[in-house]
C-alpha positions in Angstrom: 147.5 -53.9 78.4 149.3 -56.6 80.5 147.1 -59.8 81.5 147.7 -58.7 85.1 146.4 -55.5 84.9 143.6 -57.0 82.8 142.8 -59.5 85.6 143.1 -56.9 88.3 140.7 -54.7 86.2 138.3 -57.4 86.3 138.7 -58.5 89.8 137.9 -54.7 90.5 134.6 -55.1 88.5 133.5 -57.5 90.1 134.4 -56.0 93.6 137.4 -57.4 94.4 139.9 -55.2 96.2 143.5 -55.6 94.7 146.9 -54.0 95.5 149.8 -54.7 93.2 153.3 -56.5 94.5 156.4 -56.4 93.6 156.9 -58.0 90.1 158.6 -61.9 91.1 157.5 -61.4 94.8 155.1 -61.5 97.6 156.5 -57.9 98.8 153.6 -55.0 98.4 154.4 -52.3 96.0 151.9 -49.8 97.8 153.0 -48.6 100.8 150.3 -49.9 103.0 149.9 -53.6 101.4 146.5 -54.5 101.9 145.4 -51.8 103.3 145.8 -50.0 100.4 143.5 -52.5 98.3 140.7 -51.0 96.5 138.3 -51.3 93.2 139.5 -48.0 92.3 139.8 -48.8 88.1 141.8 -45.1 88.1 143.9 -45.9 91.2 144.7 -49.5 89.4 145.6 -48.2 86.4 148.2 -45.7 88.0 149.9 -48.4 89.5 150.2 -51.0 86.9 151.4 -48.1 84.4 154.6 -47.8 86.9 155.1 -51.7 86.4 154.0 -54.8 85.2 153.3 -55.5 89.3 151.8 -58.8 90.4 148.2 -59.1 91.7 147.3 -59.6 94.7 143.8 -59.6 96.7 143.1 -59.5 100.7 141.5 -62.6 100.9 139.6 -61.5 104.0 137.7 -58.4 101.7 137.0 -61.0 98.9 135.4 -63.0 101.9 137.8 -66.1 101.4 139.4 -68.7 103.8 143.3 -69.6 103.1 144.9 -72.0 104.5 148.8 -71.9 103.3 150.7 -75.1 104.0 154.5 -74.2 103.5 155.6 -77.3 106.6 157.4 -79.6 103.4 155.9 -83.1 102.8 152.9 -84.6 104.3 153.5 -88.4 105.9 151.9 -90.9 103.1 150.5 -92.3 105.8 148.1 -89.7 106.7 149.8 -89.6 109.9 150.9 -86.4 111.5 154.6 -86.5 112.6 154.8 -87.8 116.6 152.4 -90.0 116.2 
């Protein structure tokens, strides 16, 4: 058993919702993405026995805030550009 599928198999257990993506990617491997995510141990195992997917979780259903920062380098400053 790959540590992904492991991981996912725990993240199920403990009611996390997970969908796999494409191994090396961000790109869903299910054919709705997130809507597809579920705690489904039999549904989980089916799709990491395709492939050795990456994990991913809706972090909305896990009841998480993200913030994702991909805008390159803050000023050291602590001022925002403009200013």
């Amino acid at each position: 058993m790959s540590i992904l599928l492991a991981t996912a198999l725990s993240y199920a257990a403990q009611g996390l919702p997970v969908f796999p993506c494409v191994a090396n990617s961000k790109t869903p491997a299910c054919h709705n993405g997130f809507h597809d995510a579920t705690t489904n141990i039999e549904q989980i195992k089916a799709w990491w026995g395709e492939a050795d997917y990456n994990l991913a979780i809706c972090p909305e259903h896990a009841g998480w805030a993200v913030v994702d920062e991909d805008g390159g380098e803050l000023p050291r400053d602590g001022q925002t550009s403009g200013e």
